[in-house]
C-alpha positions in Angstrom: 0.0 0.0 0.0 0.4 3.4 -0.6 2.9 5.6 2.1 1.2 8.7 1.6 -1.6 9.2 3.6 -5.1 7.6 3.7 -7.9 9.3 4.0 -11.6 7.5 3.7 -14.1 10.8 3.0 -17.0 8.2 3.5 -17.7 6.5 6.8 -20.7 5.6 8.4 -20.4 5.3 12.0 -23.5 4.0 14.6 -24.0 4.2 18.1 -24.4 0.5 18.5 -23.0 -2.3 16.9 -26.9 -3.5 16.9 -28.0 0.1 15.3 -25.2 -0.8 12.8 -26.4 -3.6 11.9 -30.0 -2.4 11.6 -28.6 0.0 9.2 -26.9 -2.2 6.9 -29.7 -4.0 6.4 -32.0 -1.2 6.1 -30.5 -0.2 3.0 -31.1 -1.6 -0.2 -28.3 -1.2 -3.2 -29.9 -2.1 -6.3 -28.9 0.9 -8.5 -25.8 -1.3 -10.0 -27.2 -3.9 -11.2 -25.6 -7.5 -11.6 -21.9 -8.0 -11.1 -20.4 -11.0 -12.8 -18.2 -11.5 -9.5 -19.7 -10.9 -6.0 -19.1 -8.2 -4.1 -16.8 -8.0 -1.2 -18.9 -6.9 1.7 -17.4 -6.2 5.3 -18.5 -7.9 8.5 -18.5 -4.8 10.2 -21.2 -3.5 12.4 -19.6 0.1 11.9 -19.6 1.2 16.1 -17.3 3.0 17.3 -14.9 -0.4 17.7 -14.7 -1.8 14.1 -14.6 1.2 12.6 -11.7 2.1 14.7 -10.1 -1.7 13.7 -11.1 -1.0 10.4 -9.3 2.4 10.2 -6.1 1.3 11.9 -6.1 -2.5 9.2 -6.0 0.3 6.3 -3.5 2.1 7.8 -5.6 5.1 7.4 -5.1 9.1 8.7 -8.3 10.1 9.2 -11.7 9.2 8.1 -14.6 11.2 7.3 -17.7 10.7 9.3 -21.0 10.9 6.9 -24.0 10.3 9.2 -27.2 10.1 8.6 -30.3 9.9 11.4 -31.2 6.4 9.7 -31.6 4.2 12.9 -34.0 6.6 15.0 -34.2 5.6 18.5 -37.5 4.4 19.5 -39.9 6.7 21.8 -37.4 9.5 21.1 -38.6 12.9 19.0 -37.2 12.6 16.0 -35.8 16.5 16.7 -33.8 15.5 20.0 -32.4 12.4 18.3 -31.1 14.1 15.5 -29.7 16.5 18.2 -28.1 13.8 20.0 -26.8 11.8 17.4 -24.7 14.9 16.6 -23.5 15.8 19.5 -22.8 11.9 20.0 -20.5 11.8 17.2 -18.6 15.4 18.2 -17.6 13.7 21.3 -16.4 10.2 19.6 -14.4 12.4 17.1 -13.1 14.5 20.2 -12.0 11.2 21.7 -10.7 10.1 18.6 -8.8 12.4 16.3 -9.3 9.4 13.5 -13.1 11.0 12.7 -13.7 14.1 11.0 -17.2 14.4 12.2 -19.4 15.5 9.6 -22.9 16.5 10.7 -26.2 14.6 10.0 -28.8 17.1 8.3 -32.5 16.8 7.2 -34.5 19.6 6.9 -38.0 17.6 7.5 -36.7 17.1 10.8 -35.3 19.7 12.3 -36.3 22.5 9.9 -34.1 24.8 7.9 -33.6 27.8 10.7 -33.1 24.9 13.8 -31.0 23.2 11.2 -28.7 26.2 10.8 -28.6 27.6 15.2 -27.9 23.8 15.8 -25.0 23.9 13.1 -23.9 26.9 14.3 -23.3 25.5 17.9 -21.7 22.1 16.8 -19.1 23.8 14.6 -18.4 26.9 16.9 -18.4 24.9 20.2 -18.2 21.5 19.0 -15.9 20.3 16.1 -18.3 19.6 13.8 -16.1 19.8 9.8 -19.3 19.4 7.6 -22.6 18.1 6.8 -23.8 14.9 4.9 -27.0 15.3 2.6 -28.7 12.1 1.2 -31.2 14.1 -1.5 -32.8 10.6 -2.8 -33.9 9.4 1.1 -34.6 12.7 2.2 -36.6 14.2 -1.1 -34.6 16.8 -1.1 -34.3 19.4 -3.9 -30.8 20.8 -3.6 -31.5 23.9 -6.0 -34.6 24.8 -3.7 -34.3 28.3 -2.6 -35.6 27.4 0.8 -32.3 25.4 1.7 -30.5 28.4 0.9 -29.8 29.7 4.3 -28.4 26.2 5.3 -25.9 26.4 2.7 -25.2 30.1 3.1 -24.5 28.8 6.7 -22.3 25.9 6.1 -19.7 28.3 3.6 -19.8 30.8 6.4 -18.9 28.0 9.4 -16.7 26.7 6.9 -18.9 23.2 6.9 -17.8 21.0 4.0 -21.2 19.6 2.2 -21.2 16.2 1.1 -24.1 14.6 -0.9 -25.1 11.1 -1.9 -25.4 10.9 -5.7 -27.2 8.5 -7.7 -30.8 7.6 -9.6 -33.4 7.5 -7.4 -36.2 4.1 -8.2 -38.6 6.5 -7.8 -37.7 7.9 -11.2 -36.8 11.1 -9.1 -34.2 12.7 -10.2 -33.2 14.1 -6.6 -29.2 13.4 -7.1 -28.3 12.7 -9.8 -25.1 14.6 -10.8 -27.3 16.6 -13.4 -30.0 17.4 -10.2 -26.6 19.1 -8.4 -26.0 21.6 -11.2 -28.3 24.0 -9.1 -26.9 23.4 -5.8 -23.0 24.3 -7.8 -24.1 27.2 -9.6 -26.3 28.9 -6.6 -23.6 28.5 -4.0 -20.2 28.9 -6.1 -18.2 29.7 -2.6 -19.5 26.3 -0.9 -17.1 23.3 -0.5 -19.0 20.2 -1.8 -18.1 16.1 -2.5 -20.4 14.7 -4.9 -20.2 10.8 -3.7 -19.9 7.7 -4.8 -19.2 9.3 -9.1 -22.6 9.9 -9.6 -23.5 6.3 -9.4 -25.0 4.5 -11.5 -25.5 7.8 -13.1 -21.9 8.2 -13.8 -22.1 9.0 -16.9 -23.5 12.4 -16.4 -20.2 13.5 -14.1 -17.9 14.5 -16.6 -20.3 17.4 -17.5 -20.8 18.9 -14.0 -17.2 18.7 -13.4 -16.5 20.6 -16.7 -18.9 23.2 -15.8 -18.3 23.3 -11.9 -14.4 23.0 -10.9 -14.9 23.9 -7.8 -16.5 20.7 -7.3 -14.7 17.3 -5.8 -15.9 13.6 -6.1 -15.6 10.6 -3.3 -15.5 6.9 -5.0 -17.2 5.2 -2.9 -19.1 2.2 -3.5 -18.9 2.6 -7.1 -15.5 1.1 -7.3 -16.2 -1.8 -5.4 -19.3 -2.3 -7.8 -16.8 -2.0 -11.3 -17.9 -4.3 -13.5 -21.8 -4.4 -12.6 -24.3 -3.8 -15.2 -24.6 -0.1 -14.9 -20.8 0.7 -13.6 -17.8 1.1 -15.5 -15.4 -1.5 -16.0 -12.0 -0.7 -14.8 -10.7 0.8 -17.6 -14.0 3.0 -18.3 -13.6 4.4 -14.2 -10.0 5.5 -15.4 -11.2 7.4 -17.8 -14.1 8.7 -15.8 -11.3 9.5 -13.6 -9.2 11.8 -15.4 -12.1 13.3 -17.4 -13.4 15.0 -14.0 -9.6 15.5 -12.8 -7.2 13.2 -10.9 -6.6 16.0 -8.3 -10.5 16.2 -7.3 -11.1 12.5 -6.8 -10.9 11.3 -3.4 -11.0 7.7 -1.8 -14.3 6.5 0.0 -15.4 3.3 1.7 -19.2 3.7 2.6 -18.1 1.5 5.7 -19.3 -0.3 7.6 -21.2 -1.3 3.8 -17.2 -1.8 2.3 -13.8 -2.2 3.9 -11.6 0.4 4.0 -8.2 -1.3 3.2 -10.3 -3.6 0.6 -11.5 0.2 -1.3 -8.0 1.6 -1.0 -6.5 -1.6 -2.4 -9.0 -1.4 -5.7 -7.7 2.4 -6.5 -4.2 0.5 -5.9 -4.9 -2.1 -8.5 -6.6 0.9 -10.8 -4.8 0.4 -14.0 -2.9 3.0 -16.1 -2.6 5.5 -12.8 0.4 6.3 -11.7 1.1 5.8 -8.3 1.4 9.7 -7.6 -1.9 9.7 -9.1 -3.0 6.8 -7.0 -1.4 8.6 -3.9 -3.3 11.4 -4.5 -6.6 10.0 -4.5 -5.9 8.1 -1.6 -5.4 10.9 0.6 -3.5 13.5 -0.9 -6.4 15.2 -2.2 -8.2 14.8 1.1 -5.5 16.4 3.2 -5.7 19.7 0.6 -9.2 19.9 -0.2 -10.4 19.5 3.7 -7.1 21.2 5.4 -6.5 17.9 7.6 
């Protein structure tokens, strides 16, 4: 492996290894298709625990934290457990200088003023390095002028936004990288990680990252998926690679879904990438683009 450093952009992290594992199984991927070889899956419950074993097996620097309120304790408002999720995950990642806690955000929830006052405290008081978005579970229309003042927020806390991107079954085109173009052209100033390549809707990333250079793009999933029906083959990713730019790809997991060490090693065996370039996406990119 690489000795640069490694930086995962795309972790999910749980309270329990129980809510872990409710999580995993919660969540359906279908968007792929059929793979002619399986799919390496971790055993991980993705607590605190494993994902600290599986951080330390990769030899990883630090990993991004990408929560999402998708476990929601039972009897508890849905407000205050959003509220303490948060705050949960500031204190692991203030015990633990591995996370970079980014903050989990829905709008339905909270609403968009609470949303921005509870940001406010958690990155003034409490750590907090960005926000995850997940426009397809959510419903969320990113270009909607309503979520403005969350977004005018996060680039003045200097909150890195990170959202899922993908088709939706729904037909919805929520996140798809063409359904972003709003969010990029609205808030030029913002720091945002398009994840996992656009998806299964790669296809439309070269064009936003033509159009939008401010832009930078996480690999997860999608490269453990190579191959599938409606993913690139190896060669094709390479190409989708340097068509958005070398220097604003970074390395994801989506752990506790994917092993870290087993992602890192698939941009290793990456062919026709140098292994600057391959250094670069490992972590190289992270370090820059988030100041770790």
């Amino acid at each position: 492996m690489s000795g640069s450093p490694i930086v995962d952009v795309h972790l999910h992290l749980y309270r329990s290894a129980a809510e872990g594992e409710e999580g995993k199984h919660g969540y359906e991927i279908w968007e792929y298709g059929a793979r002619p070889t399986p799919v390496a899956f971790s055993d991980a419950s993705g607590d605190v625990d494993s994902a600290l074993a599986a951080i330390r097996a990769a030899g990883a620097y630090r990993a991004v934290v990408v929560n999402l309120l998708d476990v929601p304790r039972q009897g508890v408002p849905l407000a205050d457990d959003l509220k303490d999720f948060n705050r949960w995950l500031c204190d692991v990642a203030a015990d633990h200088n591995e996370f970079v806690p980014f903050m989990a955000v829905d709008p339905s929830i909270l609403g968009v003023s609470a949303t921005v006052d509870h940001l406010g405290d958690l990155a003034e008081n409490h750590g907090a390095r960005g926000i995850k978005l997940h426009p397809v579970l959510q419903r969320l229309d990113l270009g909607d002028p309503a979520l403005a003042p969350l977004f005018e927020a996060c680039r003045r806390l200097d909150l890195t936004v990170l959202t899922h991107s993908g088709p939706s079954r729904s037909g919805r085109h929520y996140a798809e990288p063409d359904a972003i173009r709003s969010l990029l052209s609205s808030q030029p100033d913002l720091r945002v990680v398009v994840a996992h390549m656009g998806g299964a809707a790669w296809r439309q990333l070269p064009g936003l990252a033509r159009d939008f250079p401010a832009a930078y793009f996480d690999l997860c999933e999608i490269i453990e998926w190579l191959g599938a029906a409606n993913a690139p083959d190896p060669t094709a990713f390479v190409d989708l690679i340097r068509e958005v730019g070398v220097e604003r790809v970074l390395l994801g997991s989506d752990f506790p879904w994917y092993d870290i060490d087993h992602s890192a090693q698939l941009v290793m065996e990456l062919p026709a990438l140098s292994m600057a370039e391959k250094e670069a996406i490992l972590g190289v990119n992270a370090v820059r683009f988030l100041g770790l």
